[in-house]
C-alpha positions as CSV (number, residue, x, y, z in Angstrom):
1,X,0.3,9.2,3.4
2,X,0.3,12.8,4.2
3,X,-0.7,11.8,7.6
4,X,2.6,10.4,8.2
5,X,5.2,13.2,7.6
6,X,8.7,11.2,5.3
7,X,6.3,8.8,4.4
8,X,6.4,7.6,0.8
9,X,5.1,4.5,-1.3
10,X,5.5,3.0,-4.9
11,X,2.9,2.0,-7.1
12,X,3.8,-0.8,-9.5
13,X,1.7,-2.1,-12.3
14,X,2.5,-6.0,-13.7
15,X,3.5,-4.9,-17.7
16,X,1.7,-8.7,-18.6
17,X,-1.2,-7.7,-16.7
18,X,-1.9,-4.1,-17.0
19,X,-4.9,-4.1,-14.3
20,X,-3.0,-5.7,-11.8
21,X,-1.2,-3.2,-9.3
22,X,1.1,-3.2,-6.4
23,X,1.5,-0.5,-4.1
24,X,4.0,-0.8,-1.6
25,X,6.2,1.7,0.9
26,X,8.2,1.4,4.2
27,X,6.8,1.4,7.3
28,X,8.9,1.8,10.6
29,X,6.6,-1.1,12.2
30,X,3.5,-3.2,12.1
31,X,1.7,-0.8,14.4
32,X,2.7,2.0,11.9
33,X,1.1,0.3,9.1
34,X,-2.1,-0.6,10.6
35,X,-2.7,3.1,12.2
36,X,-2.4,4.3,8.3
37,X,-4.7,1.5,6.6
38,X,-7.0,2.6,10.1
39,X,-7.0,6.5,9.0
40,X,-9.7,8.1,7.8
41,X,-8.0,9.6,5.4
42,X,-7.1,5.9,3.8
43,X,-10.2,4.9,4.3
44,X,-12.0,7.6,2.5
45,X,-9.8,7.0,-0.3
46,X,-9.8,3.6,-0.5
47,X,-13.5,3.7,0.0
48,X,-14.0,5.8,-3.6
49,X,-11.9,3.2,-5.7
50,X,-13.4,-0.5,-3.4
51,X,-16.3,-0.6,-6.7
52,X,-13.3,-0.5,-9.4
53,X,-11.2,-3.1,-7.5
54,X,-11.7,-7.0,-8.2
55,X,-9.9,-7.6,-4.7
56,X,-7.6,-6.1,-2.3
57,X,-4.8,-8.3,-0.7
58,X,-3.2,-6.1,2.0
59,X,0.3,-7.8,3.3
60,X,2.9,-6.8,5.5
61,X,6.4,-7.8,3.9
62,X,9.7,-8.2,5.3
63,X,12.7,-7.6,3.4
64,X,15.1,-10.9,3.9
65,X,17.7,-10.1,0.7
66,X,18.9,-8.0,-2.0
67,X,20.8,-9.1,-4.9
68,X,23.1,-6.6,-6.5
């Protein structure tokens, strides 16, 4: 994400199913997310780990609530 200066992302792993990860981080727009999963410096990266993953799901999310 250094390509994107104030860009940040979480990495979350499910504590019943310790290989199973979610990354996730905010994006000012679609466009903005695809131009990063399009970078060559994601897709070197991603590139290196592909053999260790089972499957990749990439989603764009919208946030709709938040319970406090």
């Amino acid at each position: 994400m250094r390509a994107f200066p104030g860009a940040h992302g979480t990495l979350l792993r499910d504590t019943e199913r310790p290989n199973v990860f979610i990354s996730f981080g905010p994006w000012p727009d679609k466009e903005a997310a695809a131009r990063w999963r399009a970078a060559d410096g994601f897709q070197k990266h991603f590139a290196a780990i592909r053999q260790t993953l089972e499957r990749f799901e990439p989603l764009l999310l919208e946030h709709v609530a938040t319970k406090r």
